[in-house]
Each structure stands twice: as structure tokens, then as C-alpha cells.
DRENMI-449499 format. One line per 4 residues: number of its first residue (from 0); their letters; for each residue x, y, z of C-alpha. Coordinates in steps of 0.1 Angstrom, whole numbers. Example, Ala and Ser with C-alpha at 12.3 -4.5 7.8 and 13.67 -1.06 7.14 Angstrom:
0> as> 123 -45 78 ~ 137 -11 71
This chain:
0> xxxx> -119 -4 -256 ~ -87 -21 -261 ~ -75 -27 -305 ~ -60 -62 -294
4> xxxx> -45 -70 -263 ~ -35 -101 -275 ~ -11 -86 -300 ~ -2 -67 -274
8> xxxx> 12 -96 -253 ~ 35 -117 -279 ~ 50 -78 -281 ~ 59 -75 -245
12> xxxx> 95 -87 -236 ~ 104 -62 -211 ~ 124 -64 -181 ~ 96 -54 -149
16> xxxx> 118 -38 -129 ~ 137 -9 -138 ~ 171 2 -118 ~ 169 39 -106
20> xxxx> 139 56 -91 ~ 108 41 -99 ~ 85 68 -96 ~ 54 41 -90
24> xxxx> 65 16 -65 ~ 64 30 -28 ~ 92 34 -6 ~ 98 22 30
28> xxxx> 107 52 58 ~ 105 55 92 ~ 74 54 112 ~ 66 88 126
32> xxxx> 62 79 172 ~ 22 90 167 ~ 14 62 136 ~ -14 44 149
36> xxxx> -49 37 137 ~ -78 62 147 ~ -111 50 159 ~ -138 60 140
40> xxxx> -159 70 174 ~ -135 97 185 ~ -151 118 154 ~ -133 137 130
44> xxxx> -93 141 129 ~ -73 168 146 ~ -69 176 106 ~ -102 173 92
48> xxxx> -113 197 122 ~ -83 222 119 ~ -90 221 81 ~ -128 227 84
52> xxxx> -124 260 103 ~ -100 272 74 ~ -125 263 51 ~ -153 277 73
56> xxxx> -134 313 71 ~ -134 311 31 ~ -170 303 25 ~ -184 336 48
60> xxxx> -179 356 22 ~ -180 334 -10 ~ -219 326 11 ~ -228 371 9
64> xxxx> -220 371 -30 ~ -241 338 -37 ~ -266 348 -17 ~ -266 385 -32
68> xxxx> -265 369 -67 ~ -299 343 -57 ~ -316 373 -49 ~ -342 356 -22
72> xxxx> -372 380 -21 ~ -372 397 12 ~ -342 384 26 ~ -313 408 42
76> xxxx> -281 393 34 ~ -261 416 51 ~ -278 411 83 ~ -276 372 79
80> xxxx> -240 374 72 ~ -234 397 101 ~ -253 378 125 ~ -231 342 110
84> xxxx> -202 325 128 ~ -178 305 113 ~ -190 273 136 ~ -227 280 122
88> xxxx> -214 282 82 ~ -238 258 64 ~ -220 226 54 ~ -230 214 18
92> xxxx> -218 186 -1 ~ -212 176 -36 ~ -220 136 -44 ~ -210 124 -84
96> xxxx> -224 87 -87 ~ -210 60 -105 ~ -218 55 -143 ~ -185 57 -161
100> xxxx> -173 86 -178 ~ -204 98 -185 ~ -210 105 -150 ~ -178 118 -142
104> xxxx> -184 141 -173 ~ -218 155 -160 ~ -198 162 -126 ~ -180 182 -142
108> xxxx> -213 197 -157 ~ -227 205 -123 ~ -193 215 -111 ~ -196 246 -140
112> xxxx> -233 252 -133 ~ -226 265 -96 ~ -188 278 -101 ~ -190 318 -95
116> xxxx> -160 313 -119 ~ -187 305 -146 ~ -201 332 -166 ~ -231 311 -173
120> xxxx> -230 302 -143 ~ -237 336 -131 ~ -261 344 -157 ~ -283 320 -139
124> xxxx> -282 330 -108 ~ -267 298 -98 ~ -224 306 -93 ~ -212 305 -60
128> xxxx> -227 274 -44 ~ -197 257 -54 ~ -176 280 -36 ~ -197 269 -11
132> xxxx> -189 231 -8 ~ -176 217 23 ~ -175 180 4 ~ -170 162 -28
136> xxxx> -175 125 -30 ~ -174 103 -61 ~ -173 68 -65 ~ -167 49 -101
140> xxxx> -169 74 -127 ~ -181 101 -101 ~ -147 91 -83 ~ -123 82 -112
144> xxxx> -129 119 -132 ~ -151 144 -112 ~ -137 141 -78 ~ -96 134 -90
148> xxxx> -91 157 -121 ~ -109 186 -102 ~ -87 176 -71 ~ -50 170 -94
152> xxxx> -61 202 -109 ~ -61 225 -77 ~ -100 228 -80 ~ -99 251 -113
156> xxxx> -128 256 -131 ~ -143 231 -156 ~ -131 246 -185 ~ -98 242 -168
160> xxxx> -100 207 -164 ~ -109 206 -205 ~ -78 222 -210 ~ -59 199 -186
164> xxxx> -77 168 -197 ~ -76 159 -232 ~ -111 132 -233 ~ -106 132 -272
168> xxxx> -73 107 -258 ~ -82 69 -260 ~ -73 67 -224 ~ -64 29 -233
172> xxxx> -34 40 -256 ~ -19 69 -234 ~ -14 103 -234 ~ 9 94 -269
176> xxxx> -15 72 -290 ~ 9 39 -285 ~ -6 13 -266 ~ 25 -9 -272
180> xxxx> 47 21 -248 ~ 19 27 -229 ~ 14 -12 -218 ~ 53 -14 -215
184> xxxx> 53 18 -192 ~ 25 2 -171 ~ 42 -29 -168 ~ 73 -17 -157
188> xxxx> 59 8 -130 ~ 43 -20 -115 ~ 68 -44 -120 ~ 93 -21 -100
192> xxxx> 57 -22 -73 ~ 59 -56 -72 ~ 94 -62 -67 ~ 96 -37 -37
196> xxxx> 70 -62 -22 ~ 35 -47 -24 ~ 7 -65 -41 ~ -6 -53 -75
200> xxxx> -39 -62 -95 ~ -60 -52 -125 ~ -64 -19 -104 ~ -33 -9 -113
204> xxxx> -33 -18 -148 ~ -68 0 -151 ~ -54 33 -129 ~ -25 43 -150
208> xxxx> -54 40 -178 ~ -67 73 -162 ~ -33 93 -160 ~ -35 94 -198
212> xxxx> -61 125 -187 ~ -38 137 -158 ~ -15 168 -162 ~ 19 150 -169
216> xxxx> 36 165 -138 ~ 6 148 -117 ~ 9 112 -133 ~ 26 102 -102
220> xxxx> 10 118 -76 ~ -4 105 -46 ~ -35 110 -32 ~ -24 127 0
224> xxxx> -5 153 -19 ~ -35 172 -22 ~ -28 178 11 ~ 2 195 7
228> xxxx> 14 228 17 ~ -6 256 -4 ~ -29 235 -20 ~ -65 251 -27
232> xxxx> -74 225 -1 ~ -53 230 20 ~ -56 266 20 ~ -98 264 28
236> xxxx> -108 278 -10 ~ -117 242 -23 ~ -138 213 -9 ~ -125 178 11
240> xxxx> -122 153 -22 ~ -133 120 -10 ~ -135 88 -26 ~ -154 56 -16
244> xxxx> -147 17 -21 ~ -162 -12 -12 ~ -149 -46 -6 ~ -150 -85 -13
248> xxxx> -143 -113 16 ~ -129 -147 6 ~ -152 -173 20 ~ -181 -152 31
252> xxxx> -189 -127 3 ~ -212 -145 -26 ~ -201 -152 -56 ~ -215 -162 -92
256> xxxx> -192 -183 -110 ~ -161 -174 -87 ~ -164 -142 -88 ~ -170 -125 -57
260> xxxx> -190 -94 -52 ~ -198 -75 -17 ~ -233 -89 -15 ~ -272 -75 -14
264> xxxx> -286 -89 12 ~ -316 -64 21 ~ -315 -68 55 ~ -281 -65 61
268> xxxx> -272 -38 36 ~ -255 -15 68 ~ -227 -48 74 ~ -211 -38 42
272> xxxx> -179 -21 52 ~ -180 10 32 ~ -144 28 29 ~ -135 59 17
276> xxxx> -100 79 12 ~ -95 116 18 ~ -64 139 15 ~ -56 130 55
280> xxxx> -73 96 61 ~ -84 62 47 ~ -110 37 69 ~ -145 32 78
284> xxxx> -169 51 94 ~ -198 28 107 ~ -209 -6 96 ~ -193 -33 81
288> xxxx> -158 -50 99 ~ -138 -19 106 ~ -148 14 122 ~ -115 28 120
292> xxxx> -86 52 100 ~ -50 51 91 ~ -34 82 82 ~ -36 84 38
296> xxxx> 1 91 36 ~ 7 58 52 ~ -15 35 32 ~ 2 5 26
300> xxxx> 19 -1 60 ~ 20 -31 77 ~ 1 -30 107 ~ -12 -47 143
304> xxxx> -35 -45 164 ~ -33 -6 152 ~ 5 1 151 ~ 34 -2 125
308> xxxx> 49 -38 127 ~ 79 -23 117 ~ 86 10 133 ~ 115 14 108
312> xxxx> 94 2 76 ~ 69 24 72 ~ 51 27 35 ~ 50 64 14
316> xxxx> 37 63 -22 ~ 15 33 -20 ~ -16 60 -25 ~ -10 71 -62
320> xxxx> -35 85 -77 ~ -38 62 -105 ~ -47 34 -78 ~ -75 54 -61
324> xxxx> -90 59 -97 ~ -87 25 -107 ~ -99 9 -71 ~ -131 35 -74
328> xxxx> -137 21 -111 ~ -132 -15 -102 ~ -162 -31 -111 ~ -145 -62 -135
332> xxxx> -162 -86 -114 ~ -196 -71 -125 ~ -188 -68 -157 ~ -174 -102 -161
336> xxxx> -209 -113 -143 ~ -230 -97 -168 ~ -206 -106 -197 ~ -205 -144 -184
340> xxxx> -238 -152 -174 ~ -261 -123 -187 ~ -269 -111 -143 ~ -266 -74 -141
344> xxxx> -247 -69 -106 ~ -255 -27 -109 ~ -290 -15 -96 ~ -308 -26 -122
348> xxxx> -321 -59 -105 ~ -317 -74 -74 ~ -295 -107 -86 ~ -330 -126 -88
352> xxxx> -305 -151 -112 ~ -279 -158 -83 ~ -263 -187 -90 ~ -234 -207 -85
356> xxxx> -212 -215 -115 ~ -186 -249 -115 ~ -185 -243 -75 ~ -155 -270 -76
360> xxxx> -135 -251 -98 ~ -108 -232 -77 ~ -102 -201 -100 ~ -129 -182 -121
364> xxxx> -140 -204 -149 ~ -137 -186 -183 ~ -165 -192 -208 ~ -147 -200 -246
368> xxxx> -165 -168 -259 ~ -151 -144 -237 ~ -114 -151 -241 ~ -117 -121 -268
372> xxxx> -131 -97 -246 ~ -109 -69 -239 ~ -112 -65 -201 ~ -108 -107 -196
376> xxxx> -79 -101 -220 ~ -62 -74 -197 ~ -68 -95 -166 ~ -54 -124 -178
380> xxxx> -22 -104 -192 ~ -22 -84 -152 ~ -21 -120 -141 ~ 2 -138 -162
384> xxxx> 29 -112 -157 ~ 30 -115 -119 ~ 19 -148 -113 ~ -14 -143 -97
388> xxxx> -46 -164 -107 ~ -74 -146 -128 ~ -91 -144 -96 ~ -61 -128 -76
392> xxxx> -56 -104 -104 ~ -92 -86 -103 ~ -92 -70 -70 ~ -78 -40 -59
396> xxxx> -52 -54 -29 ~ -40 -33 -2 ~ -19 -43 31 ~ -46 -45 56
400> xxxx> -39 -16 82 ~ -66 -25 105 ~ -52 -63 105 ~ -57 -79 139
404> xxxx> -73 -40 149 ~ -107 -60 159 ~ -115 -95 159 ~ -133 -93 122
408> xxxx> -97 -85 109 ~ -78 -110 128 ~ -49 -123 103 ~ -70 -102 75
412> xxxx> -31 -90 56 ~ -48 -78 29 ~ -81 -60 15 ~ -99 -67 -18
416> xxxx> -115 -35 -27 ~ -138 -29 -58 ~ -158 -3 -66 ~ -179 11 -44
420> xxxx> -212 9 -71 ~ -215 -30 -64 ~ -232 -27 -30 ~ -265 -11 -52
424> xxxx> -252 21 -40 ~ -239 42 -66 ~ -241 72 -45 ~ -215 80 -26
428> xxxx> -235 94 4 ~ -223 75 29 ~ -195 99 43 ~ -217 127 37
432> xxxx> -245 116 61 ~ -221 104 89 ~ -233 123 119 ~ -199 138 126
436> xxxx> -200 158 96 ~ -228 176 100 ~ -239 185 69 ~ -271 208 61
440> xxxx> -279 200 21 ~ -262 175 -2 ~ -267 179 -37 ~ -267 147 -54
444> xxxx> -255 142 -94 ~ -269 104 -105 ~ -255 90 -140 ~ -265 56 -130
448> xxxx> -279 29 -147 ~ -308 18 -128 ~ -335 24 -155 ~ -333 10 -190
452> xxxx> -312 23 -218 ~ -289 36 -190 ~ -310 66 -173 ~ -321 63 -134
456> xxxx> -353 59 -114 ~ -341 65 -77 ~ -332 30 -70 ~ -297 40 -56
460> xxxx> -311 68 -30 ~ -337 39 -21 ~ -310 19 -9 ~ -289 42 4
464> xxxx> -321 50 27 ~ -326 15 38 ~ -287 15 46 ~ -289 45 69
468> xxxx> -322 35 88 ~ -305 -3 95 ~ -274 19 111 ~ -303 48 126
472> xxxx> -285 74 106 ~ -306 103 96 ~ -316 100 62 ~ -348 115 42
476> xxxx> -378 99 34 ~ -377 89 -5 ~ -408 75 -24 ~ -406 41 -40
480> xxxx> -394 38 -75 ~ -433 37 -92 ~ -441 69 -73 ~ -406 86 -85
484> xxxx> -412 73 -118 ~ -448 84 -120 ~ -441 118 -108 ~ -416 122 -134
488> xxxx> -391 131 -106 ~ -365 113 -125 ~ -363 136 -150 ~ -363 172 -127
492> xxxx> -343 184 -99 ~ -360 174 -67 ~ -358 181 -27 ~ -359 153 -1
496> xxxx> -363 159 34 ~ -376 195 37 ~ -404 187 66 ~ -373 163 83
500> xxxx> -361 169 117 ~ -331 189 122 ~ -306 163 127 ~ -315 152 87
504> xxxx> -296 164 57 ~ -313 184 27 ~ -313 165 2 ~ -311 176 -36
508> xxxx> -314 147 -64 ~ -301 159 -96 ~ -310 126 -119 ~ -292 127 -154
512> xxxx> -319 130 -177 ~ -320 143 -221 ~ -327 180 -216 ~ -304 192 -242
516> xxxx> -285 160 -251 ~ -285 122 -247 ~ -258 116 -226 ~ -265 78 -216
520> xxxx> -229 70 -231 ~ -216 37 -223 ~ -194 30 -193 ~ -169 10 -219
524> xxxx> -161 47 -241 ~ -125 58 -235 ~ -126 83 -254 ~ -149 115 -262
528> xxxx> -151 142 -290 ~ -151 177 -280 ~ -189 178 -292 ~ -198 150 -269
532> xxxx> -184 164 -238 ~ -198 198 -247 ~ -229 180 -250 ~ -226 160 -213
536> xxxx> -212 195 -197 ~ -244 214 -208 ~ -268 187 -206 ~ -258 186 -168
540> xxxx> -260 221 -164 ~ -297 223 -175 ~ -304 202 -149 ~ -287 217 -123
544> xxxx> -302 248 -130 ~ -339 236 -139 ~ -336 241 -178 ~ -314 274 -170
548> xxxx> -345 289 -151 ~ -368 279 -179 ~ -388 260 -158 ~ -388 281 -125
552> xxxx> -374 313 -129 ~ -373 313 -84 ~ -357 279 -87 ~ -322 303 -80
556> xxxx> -336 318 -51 ~ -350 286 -39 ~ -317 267 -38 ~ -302 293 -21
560> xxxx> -327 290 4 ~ -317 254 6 ~ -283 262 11 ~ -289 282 40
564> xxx> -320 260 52 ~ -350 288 49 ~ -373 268 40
């Protein structure tokens, strides 16, 4: 991943803090009279609402051409579409798992295989359900590449994004090829971040990793500027981009040798606090210690009992981008886990090996083998540079905005996020099945690695199940893993919850599986050949399409019928 860190830090000799405009490091402004924190029980935002019925006008008529390309046998699409209102458009979302790149990459894949912009697309019969999507969630890879270069990039199409996005980059060395700048520029930006008073982490480091694929006007960007004024989004042609964390607690989440992780425990899986971060808001829906929003734009402010501290210090710029990405892709307390003590933390067991490591030892003990890997190596430069423990450097650390909200965040001042993967959920369904939302089908792209040599077997939507039954949310029924495995539903498109009441989502798995390509790359690659992402682009659309109607030539008409719920 990384040639030699360690070279890397007797080079460094840099000043952190540059004078001038420091394009990173947030800036304080006044606090707008309405700043306070939303509870999640009032439903959705004024803006997610107003922004839905925008959206709701668009898809009417992107919904007549998909459905006139599906060509369901003896259905009237003119007289459905006449008899539609905008409040009765079907609401589908778009989930990308986490997996690394290689998931983020198949997004993309799926992404193609339903754009009407896709002449492939539309030679299957499949363009248009994209233009179709209410949603798009991502977590990890799903989160890190799908969901924020589509997003940065106004939506475009996928080739667009391969134009935009040069994988063949080493996203370790920068958009230039010289780590040494590259490490220096990262250093710097959050050096300036540090000095203005806001915490920084390994996220960081890792986050400006991913703006070696951003469009270099966009490096900078904030997450809530794809909210701004003539957006795609913000005009109704393109879907709500959310992104979903989860979180560590000093003192009550378990660890393994010091290092934390947000914990499994099966009968409890609904008390991990899941977050997520759209364009408008970032919180918790249900669950967990919080149940609550902040306005995106303001991330970063200090708050009480849900209102600015200081009315004439509130935070812009903490959001970037970069920071989202790397908080999603988080997972270096899994990998040091696995690296460490040889315990998968992903879906692929259920930490049967929990231990505990030298509990007397205040920060995470380092085992003599490891002080050569990369990632321990970029930790311990994040944390030598800005005085932070190994352990203070790993998570993701925002000002808490719900601190003293409730009384699970009474003095909480800060949050420890990670990615959202090391709950066992690598799907990131749960803003997709919150009540309030209302959606009809989600279509659901796995790249995890919940199977050997890095495929899936359905242990992700298993849990994700058990999560929304503990909270009573309505979820489909899904088979154990031996009955998914057996019926080979792992390697096919497949619908859950057809015979489910109404109140249920659709549910489509799309499972990454070799139709065309192996495409189990390694979560570690930074890099890709314009073969290989071919490869993951069309290995994903086979599946989304069912082997390009090979299989089924009806499977077209059939997930249109899904889309509209004529079952």
C-alpha cells in the first residue's frame, strides 16, 4: 500500500501550519437564530421533504420511459402514469456495501447497468431505474467511491466518473505520483485543522488518500455542498447520497488488545448507534445513544443540550469530503485485530477468539512484527505529529453535537466513529428501512467478505434482519446462510419479501459473484489498471442484469415490476 512510510518520516520537517487560507481547517461564523438539534421522531427535515417532492416531479416521467423500455406484458403505461401522483411515485433505493474498492468499483457497475444514459444499459432493457432512485447509501468502500465520486461528480454517468477518476493513480502517492509532497500536503492541511482547534485522526490522513481520485476543483469540498444551489441533487434529477458510520465508546465498547470496536452482541445488535450523513443532516435515526440531527453544514460545532455554546462560534468546513470518505473506510482497528492477533472483526465469524490482550497496558500494545506494516506505520506517524497516543490517533473524532442532548451523551465532547462495516453490517440499509422514508424496493450491491476467498453468503442481510426485528422495523424474511448457500442464491440476483405486508420494503440482493471476472480484489489495492476496472464494471453489470438477460430474458420486465410493486 504504502513504498516506506518510515522513509517517509525522517523526510518530513515541515512547518504544520501554513499562514493564509487553509483550504482544510474549518472556520468559525456566526450561528444562524434556528441552529439547534432535530429530533429524530419529528420525521424527515423541512429539507429532506421539500427536496423529495422536487425529486418526486423528475422521476414521473424518467418512471413512463423505464417502464416503456421493460416492456411488462400487458401492462398500460400510459394509463399507470396518468392515473400516478407525485406523493404515490415509488421510492427505490440504491445500497453499495462495504468491501474496499472493489465494492465501490462494482457500484459503480450497477450504477451503469440501470443508467438510461448507458447504451448497454438500454440494450438490456434495464436504463432508467437509476433515474429512478430516491437513495444511495454506501458505507466503506460502498461509501468511500460509489456514493462520493458519483455525488462530487454531479451524478454523471459511470464512464464519467472513469474519466474524472483516474484508479490507475496509487491513491497513496497523490494525484502526482510523490508521496513525499503528498504526505507533506496532508500534513500541513491538517496541521492548519489542528491549530484552529479541531481534533484530527488517521481519518484524515486516510481521507485526503481518496482526493487523489477527486476532480481537483472538488479536493476541498464539503460534504454539504452537494447541496448547493443547482446541483443535480438539488435540482431533483439525482438521488439523496448518504453515508453511514458507526461508533466506538471508551469504557463500555469491547476491545481486543486495546483496540475498541462497536461490539456484536446478538441480542443487542439494535443499541448500536448507527449514524449517517446526508447533503442536509448528520445523526441517528433509532437505536443506539442518540436519536437525533444537526444540520451537515454545521458539523463540528460545539453544542448543549441541542444548541450552539457559542452563538458567535459556529463551525463551517469541518464536513470535507475527504473526512466523510475516510470516516466510512475506517476500519484500522479491524485490521490491526486481524493483523495482531489473527480475529477477523468483518462478518466472517462472530469473534468466537475474543480476548483481552495486556488489559493493564494503557495504549494499544504493538506486537514487534507489525512495526513494518504500512497502516501501523501511518498511525503512528498521524500520532506522533500531533501528539495523540496510537489509540487517540485511530478513530475518526468529531465535536459531539448531541453532547449533554440526552443523558447517554452527558459530557460526551467528542465521537469516535469507524466504519460503519464493524457492527457485522456491511450494508448500509439502515437509513433505507427507517419507516419515515418509505421506501418500496431497495436494490442491494454486496462486495463483502463474509464467504472465503472474499465472496458473500448473506451473512450481512442476516444481521441486518435481526437488527430491524430487535427495533420492530419492517424487514424481509431472509433464509439462513446454509439455505442461501445451498440454493446458490449467492451467486444470482434474488427478491426478498415479495409475500410481505405492505409496510415492508422489496428487497433485491445483488451478491458479487465471477460471472465474467473475479473481482474479489483485496481491500489493501490502491490502485487499478484500466483492465481491472473494466473487468469489476462489467462483472457487476451481469449481475445486475441476470447475465445481460441470458438467464431470464423477462428478468427486465420483472424488475420493473418490482419497481412499481406488481407483483
Amino acid at each position: 500500500m504504502f513504498r516506506d512510510l518510515l522513509l517517509l518520516t525522517s523526510l518530513f520537517s515541515f512547518t504544520l501550519a501554513q499562514s493564509g487560507a487553509d483550504p482544510y481547517a474549518p472556520v468559525y461564523t456566526t450561528c444562524p437564530s434556528s441552529l439547534k438539534i432535530r429530533k429524530a421522531s419529528d420525521g424527515l427535515s423541512d429539507e429532506e421533504s421539500s427536496w423529495r417532492e422536487q425529486r418526486a416531479k423528475q422521476i414521473i416521467p424518467n418512471l413512463e420511459d423505464y417502464l416503456k423500455l421493460a416492456n411488462i406484458t400487458n401492462f398500460n403505461v400510459s394509463n399507470y402514469i396518468n392515473k400516478l401522483k407525485s406523493d404515490d411515485v415509488p421510492i427505490v433505493g440504491l445500497s453499495i456495501s462495504g468491501g474496499g474498492t472493489q465494492s465501490g468499483l462494482g457500484g459503480l457497475g450497477v450504477w451503469q447497468a440501470f443508467d438510461a444514459r448507458s447504451a448497454i444499459a438500454r440494450a438490456a432493457r434495464t436504463g432508467g431505474l437509476t433515474q429512478l432512485f430516491s437513495y444511495i447509501t454506501g458505507l466503506s468502500g460502498g461509501g468511500a467511491v460509489t456514493v462520493s465520486l458519483l455525488a462530487v461528480n454531479n451524478f454523471t454517468t459511470t464512464d464519467g466518473v472513469k474519466k474524472a477518476s483516474n484508479f490507475s493513480l496509487d491513491y497513496s502517492f497523490g494525484p502526482d505520483g510523490n508521496q513525499t509532497a503528498f504526505f507533506t500536503t496532508i500534513f500541513e492541511n491538517m496541521g492548519a485543522k489542528d491549530e484552529s482547534g479541531f481534533p484530527v485522526s488517521v481519518a484524515d490522513t486516510f481521507g485526503q488518500f481518496w482526493g487523489t481520485w477527486l476532480p481537483e476543483d472538488k479536493v476541498y469540498s464539503n460534504y454539504s455542498d452537494i447541496a448547493s444551489k443547482k446541483t443535480a441533487f438539488t435540482l431533483g434529477d439525482a438521488p439523496m447520497p448518504i453515508v453511514c458510520f458507526a461508533e466506538v465508546i471508551p469504557g463500555k465498547s469491547p476491545e481486543i488488545g486495546k483496540l475498541m470496536y462497536p461490539g456484536f452482541n446478538e441480542s443487542e445488535r439494535f443499541n448500536l448507534t448507527a449514524y449517517e450523513v446526508t447533503p442536509f443532516e448528520f445523526g441517528s435515526w433509532v437505536g443506539g445513544r442518540i436519536q437525533a440531527f444537526i444540520q451537515t453544514k454545521f458539523l463540528g460545532t460545539s453544542m448543549s443540550e441541542g444548541r450552539p455554546q457559542n452563538k458567535s462560534e459556529c463551525v463551517q468546513g469541518f464536513d470535507k469530503l475527504t473526512l466523510m470518505q475516510g470516516t466510512t473506510a475506517n476500519a484500522f482497528t479491524a485490521w490491526f485485530i486481524d493483523s495482531f492477533y489473527g480475529i477477523p472483526v468483518f462478518a466472517k465469524r462472530w469473534l468466537e477468539k475474543r480476548q483481552k490482550v495486556n488489559p493493564d497496558i494503557n495504549d494499544i500494545p504493538i506486537p514487534k512484527d507489525q512495526y513494518d506494516n504500512p497502516l501501523v506505520q501511518l498511525t503512528n506517524m498521524t500520532a506522533e505529529y500531533f501528539d495523540l497516543t496510537f489509540n487517540e490517533s485511530l478513530w475518526a473524532t468529531y465535536p459531539n453535537p448531541f453532547e449533554d442532548y440526552n443523558e447517554d451523551m452527558k459530557g460526551v465532547s467528542e465521537l469516535l466513529l469507524v466504519d460503519g462495516s464493524l457492527t457485522l453490517e456491511s450494508n448500509p440499509l439502515r437509513p433505507l428501512i427507517i419507516p419515515d422514508r418509505k421506501l418500496d424496493l431497495i436494490i442491494v450491491y454486496e462486495a463483502s467478505s463474509d464467504a472465503p476467498n472474499s465472496w458473500v453468503n448473506g451473512t450481512n442481510l442476516i444481521n441486518t434482519a435481526l437488527t430491524a426485528s430487535q427495533g420492530n422495523i419492517p424487514f424481509p424474511k431472509i433464509p439462513d446462510v446454509n439455505t442461501i448457500v445451498a440454493q446458490n442464491l449467492s451467486f444470482q440476483p434474488t427478491f426478498f419479501g415479495c409475500n410481505a405486508s405492505s409496510s415492508t420494503p422489496l428487497l433485491l440482493w445483488l451478491p458479487n459473484a465471477p460471472w465474467t471476472g473475479y473481482t474479489n480484489y483485496s481491500y489493501a489495492q490502491t490502485q487499478f489498471t484500466t483492465n481491472q476496472v473494466d473487468i469489476a464494471l462489467e462483472n457487476a453489470f451481469q449481475v445486475a442484469t441476470y447475465g445481460n438477460g441470458s438467464v431470464d430474458e423477462n428478468w427486465p420486465a420483472c424488475l420493473a415490476c418490482a419497481a412499481i410493486k406488481v407483483l
